[in-house]
N, C-alpha and C positions, 0 to 999 in steps of 0.2 A: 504494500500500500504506500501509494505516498498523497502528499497532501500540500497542496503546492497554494500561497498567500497569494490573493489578489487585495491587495490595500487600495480603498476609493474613498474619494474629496478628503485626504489627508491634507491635516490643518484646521479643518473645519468638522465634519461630522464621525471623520475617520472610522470608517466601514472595513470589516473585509468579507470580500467573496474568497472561499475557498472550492479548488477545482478538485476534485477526491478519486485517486486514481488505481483501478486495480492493476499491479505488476504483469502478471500472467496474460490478460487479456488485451488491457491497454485499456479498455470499456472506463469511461471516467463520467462522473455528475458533477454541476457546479452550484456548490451551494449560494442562494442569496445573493445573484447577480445585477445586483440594484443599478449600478450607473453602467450601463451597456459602453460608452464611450471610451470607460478604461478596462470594460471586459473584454469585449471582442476581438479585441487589437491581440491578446491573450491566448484566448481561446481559437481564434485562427492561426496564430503560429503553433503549439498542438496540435491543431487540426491538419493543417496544410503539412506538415513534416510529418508526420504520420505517428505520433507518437502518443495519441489519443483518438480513440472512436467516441466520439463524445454522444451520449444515450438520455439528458435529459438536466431538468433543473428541481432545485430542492430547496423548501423555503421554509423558513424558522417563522416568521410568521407575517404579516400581513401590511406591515408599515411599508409607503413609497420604498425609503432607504433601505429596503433588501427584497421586497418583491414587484419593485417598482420598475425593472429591467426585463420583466418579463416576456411582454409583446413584442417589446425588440427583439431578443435573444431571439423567438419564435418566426419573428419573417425575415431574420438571416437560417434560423436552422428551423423552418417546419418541419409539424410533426412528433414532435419529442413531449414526452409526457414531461407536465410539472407535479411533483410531489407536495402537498402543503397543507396548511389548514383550512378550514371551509372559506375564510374571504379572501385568500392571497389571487391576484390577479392568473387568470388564465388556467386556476388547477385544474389539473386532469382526476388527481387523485387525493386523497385527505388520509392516511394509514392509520389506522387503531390504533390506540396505547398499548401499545410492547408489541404492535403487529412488525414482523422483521421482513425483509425486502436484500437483495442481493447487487452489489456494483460487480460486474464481471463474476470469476470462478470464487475468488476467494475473498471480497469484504459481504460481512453479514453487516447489515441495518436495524437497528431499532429503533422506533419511533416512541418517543416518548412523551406523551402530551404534559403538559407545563403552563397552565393557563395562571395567568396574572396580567403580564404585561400588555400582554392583547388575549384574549380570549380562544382562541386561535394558536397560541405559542406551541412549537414541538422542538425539542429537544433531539439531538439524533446521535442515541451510540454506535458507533460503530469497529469493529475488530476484524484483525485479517492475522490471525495465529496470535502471538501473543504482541501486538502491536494495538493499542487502543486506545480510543480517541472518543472527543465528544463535542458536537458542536451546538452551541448554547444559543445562539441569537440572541435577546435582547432580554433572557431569562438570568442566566451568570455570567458576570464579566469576573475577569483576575479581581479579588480582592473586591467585588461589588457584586450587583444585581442592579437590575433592570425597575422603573419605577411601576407604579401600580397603576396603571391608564385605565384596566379593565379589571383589574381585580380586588383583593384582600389581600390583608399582612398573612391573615392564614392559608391563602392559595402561594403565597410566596415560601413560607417556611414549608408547606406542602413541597413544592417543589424543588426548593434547593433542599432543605435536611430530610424529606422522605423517598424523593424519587431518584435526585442525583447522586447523595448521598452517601447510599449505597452500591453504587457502580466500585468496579475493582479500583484499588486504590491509584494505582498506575496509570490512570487514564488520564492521556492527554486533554489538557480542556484550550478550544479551538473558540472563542465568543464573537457576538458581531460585534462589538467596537475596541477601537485602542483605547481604553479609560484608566489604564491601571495606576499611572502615575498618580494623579487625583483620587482614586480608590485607596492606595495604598497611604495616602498625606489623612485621612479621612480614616481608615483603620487605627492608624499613631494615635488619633484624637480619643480614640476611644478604648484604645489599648497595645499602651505603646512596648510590643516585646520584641525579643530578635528576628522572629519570623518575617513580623512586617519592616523590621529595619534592613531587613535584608534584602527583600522585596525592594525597597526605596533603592537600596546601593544599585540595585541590577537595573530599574529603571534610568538611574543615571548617567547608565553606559551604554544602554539601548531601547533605540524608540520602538520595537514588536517585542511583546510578550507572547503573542498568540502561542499554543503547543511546546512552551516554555516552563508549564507548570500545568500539577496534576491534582486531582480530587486529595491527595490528602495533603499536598499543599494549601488547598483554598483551607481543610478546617483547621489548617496553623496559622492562616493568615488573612480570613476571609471570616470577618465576627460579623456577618447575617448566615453565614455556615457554624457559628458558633454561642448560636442561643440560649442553650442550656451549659454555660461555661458562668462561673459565678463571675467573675470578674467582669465579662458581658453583663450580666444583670445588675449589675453595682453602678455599673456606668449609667444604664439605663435606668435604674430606679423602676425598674418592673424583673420578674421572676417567670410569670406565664411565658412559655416563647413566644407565642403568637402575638403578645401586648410587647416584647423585646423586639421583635421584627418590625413592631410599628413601629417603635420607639427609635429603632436605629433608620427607618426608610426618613422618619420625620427628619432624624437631627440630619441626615444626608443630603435630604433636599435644601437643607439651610445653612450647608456648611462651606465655607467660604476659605 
């Protein structure tokens, strides 16, 4: 498997599409191809060199900024099923929660539905032997999470500490934005240990985190992955997780 970064309107909204590629086959998907202008320039040199049979698009969830490149992508390459949740532009298909799906011979897919940020949100794990990965959309970023547009603190803690969670601990997490710098200043604030100092140094020497850090880095450095951790709930002045999830999306959205 490899997993190849498309960074879009970096500086500004800093997106990534990632292109997801099976070795054996070459068969590849491109997740969240929102600005087609810095896609397809991409996606045709693969194409055109032959070093991808490209089989379709895969959406985390429904916002312009990653299903917004849709139609485009579709009348340069008709015909290709879109993967996604019920309102992303152009799905062909919406996948169950934990319904699994196949990129070539050997990446297995899991869809893992993640409703908060949009209603809509899917999560998607994916392994190819012991290589594995996870790509978040606008559900978990490094050191953060995605705000609440359509949901609850409780569909959020559902999501990151019941559904993702649990994934093997090695799994790479792949998110739609670069936000880690600011996630990680914002972590310090709330609980400042070597984890997130760490975190800090590394951003300071590199502007992609993406596939940089894994599920059991987030619950060392990632306190909305760390709810029931007392030191969390001291910060917060709440104990419930789901009132500690509120507690930290609030101080986040006002944190400067």
């Amino acid at each position: 498997m490899k997993i190849h970064s498309i960074p879009m309107w970096t500086g500004s909204h800093d997106n990534y599409a990632y292109l997801v590629i099976d070795d054996k086959t070459k068969d590849a998907m491109v997740i969240d191809p929102a600005n087609p202008p810095e896609v397809l320039p991409v996606l045709k040199k693969f194409i055109d060199s032959g070093s991808i049979s490209f089989k379709g698009i895969i959406n985390t969830h429904h916002h312009g900024d990653h299903a917004g490149g849709n139609i485009r992508i579709l009348a340069e390459y008709p015909g290709l099923p879109v993967l996604g949740g019920k309102d992303c532009a152009a799905k062909t298909t919406t996948p169950a929660h934990e319904e699994t799906f196949k990129i070539g011979d050997s990446i297995t897919v899991t869809a893992l539905h993640t409703p908060c940020h949009t209603q809509d949100s899917i999560c998607y794990f994916v392994q190819d032997g012991d290589d594995k990965a996870v790509f978040t959309g606008d559900t978990l970023f490094i050191a953060g999470c995605g705000r609440f547009f359509e949901g609850t603190a409780e569909e959020m803690h559902t999501a990151l500490n019941k559904i993702l969670a649990p994934l093997p601990s090695d799994t790479k997490v792949y998110p739609g934005h670069e936000y880690t710098k600011s996630n990680a200043k914002f972590c310090q604030s709330v609980l400042d240990v070597i984890h997130v100092q760490k975190l800090l140094q590394f951003c300071e020497s590199n502007s992609e985190t993406q596939g940089k850090f894994t599920i059991s880095d987030e619950k060392n450095h990632n306190v909305f992955m760390m709810v029931d951790d007392p030191r969390i709930q001291q910060a917060t002045g709440q104990t419930d997780p789901v009132e500690v999830m509120a507690k930290l999306r609030e101080l986040k959205n006002n944190f400067k």
